[in-house]
DRENZAMI-869644 format. One record per residue: x, y, z of N, C-alpha, C in turn. Coordinates in steps of 0.1 Angstrom, whole numbers, plus 5000, padded with zeros to 4 digits. Layout:
- X	Y	Z	X	Y	Z	X	Y	Z
...
//
This chain:
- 7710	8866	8967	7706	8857	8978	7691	8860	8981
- 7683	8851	8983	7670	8854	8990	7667	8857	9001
- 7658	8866	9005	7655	8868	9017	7641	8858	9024
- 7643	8859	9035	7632	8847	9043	7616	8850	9035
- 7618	8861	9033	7600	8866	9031	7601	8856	9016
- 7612	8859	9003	7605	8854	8995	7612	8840	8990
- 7615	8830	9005	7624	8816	9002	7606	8809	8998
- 7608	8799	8989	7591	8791	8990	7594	8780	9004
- 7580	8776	9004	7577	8767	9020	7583	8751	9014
- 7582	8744	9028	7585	8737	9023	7571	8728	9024
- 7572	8714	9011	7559	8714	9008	7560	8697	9008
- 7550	8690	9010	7551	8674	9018	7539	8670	9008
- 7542	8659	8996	7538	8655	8991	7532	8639	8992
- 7522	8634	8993	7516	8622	8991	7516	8616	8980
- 7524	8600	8976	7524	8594	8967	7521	8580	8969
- 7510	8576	8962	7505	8558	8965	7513	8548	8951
- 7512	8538	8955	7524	8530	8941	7513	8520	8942
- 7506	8518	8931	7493	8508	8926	7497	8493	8926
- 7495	8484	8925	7494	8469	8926	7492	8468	8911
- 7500	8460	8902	7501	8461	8892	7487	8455	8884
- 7476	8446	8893	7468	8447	8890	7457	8460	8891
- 7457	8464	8894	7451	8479	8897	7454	8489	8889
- 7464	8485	8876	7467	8497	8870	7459	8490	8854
- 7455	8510	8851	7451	8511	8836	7457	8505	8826
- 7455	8505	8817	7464	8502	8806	7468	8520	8803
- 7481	8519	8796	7483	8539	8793	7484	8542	8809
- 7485	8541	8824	7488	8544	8829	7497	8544	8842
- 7500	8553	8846	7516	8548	8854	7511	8540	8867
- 7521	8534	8872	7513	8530	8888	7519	8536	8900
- 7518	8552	8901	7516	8558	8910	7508	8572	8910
- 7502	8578	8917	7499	8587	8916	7494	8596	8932
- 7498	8612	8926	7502	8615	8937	7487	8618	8949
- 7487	8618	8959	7468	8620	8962	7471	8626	8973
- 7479	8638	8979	7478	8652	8984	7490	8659	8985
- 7490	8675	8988	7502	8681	8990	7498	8689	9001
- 7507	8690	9008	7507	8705	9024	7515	8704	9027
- 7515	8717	9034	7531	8724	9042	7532	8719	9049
- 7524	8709	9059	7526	8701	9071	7528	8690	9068
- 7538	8686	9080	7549	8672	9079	7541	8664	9083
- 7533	8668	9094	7522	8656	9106	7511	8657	9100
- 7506	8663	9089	7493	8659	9079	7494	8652	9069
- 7510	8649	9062	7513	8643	9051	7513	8632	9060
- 7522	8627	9068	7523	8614	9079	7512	8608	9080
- 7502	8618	9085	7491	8610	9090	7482	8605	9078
- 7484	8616	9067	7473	8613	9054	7482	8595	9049
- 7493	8597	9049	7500	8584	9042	7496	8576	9051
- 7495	8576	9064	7494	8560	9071	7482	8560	9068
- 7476	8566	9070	7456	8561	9064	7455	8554	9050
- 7462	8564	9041	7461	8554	9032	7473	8539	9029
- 7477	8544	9037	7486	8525	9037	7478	8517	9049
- 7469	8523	9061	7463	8515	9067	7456	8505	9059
- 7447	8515	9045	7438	8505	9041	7439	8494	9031
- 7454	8492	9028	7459	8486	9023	7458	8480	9005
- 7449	8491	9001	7452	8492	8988	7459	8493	8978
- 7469	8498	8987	7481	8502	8978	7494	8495	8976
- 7505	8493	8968	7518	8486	8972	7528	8491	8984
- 7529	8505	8979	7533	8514	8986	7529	8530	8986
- 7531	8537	8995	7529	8551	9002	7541	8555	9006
- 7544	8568	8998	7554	8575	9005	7554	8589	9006
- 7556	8599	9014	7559	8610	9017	7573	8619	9012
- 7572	8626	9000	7582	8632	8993	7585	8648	9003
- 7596	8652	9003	7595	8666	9008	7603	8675	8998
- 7596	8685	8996	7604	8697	8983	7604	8710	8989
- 7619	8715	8988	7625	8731	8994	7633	8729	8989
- 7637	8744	8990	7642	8753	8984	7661	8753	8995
- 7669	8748	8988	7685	8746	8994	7688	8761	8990
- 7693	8769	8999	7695	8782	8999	7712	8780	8997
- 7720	8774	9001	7733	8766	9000	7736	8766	8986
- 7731	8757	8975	7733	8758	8964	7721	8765	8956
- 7711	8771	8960	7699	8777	8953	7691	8772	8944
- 7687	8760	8949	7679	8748	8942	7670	8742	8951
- 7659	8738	8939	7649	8729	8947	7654	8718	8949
- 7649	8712	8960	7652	8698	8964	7640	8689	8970
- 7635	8679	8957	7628	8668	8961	7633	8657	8966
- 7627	8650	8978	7634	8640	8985	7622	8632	8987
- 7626	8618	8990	7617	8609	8999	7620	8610	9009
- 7608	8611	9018	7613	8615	9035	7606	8604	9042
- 7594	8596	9037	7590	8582	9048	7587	8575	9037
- 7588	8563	9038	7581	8554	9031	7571	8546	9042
- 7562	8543	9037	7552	8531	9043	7552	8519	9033
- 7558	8507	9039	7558	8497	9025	7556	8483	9038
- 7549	8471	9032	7548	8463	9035	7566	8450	9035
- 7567	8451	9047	7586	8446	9045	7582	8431	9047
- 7573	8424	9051	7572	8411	9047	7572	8407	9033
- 7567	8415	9031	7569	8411	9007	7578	8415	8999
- 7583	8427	9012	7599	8434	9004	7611	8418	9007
- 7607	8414	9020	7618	8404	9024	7616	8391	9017
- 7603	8391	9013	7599	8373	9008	7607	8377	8990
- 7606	8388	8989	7608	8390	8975	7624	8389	8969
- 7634	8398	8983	7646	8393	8988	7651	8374	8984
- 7643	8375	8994	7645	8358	8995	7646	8348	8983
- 7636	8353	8977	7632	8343	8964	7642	8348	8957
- 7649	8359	8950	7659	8363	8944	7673	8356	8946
- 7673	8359	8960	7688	8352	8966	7690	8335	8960
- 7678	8332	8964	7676	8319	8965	7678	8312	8949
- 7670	8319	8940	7672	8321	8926	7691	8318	8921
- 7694	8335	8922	7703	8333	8920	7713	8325	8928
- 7713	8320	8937	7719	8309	8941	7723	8295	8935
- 7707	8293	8931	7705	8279	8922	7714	8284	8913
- 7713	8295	8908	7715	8294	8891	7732	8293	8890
- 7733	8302	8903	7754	8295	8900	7753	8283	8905
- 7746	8276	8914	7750	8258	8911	7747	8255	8903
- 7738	8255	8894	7737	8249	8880	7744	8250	8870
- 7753	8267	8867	7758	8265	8859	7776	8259	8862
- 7775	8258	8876	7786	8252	8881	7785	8237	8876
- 7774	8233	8877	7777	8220	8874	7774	8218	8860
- 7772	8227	8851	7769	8230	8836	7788	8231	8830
- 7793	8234	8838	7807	8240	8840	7815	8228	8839
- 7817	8223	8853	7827	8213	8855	7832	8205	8844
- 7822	8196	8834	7830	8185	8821	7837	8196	8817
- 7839	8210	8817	7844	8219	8802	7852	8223	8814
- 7858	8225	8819	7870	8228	8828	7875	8219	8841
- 7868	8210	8841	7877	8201	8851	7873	8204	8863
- 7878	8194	8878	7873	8197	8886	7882	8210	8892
- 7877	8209	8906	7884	8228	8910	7889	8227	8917
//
C-alpha cells in the first residue's frame, strides 16, 4: 500500500475539440492546451478558452491515483460545450430518423398489407 508522501497529485487537464474546419490534414481534432494540480485554474483556464469561442468543445479531464484498486484514473470532470448545437443536432436526427420509418412504412404496406 502507499503511503500519503508517495500517492501522485491529483492533476486537471485542459482539452479543446477543433471545428472540423480548423483541423490539419494528418491531424486529430483535439489537443490538449494545459495541465495543474488546481481544479479552479483548469475551470477558469477552460471557460476562457470556450469564452472565445474557437473551439467546438473544452473540457476538463481529472487523473489520480484510486488507492482502492491501485490504479490511475482519468475522468472527464466539466465539459463546456455549446447545448444549442448539441440540441439542434438532437433534433435533426430525431426528426431524420422519423421520416425514415414513415417512409419505409409506406415502402412497406403493398408487401404486407395494411396493419
Amino acid at each position: 500500500m502507499l503511503s500519503s508522501a508517495s500517492m501522485p497529485e491529483t492533476e486537471y487537464s485542459v482539452y479543446v475539440y477543433l471545428y472540423p474546419e480548423d483541423i490539419e490534414s494528418g491531424y486529430t481534432d483535439w489537443e490538449m492546451r494545459a495541465v495543474t494540480g488546481s481544479i479552479d485554474d483548469a475551470v477558469q483556464q477552460a471557460q476562457a478558452l470556450f469564452d472565445t469561442r474557437d473551439f467546438k468543445k473544452v473540457e476538463v479531464k481529472k487523473k489520480y491515483f484510486d488507492i482502492k484498486y491501485s490504479r490511475v484514473v482519468d475522468a472527464t470532470f466539466k465539459v463546456f460545450q455549446d447545448k444549442r448545437r448539441a440540441s439542434r443536432r438532437s433534433s435533426v436526427m430525431a426528426l431524420l430518423g422519423l421520416s425514415c420509418f414513415v417512409c419505409l412504412g409506406l415502402i412497406l404496406v403493398p408487401f404486407i398489407g395494411g396493419f
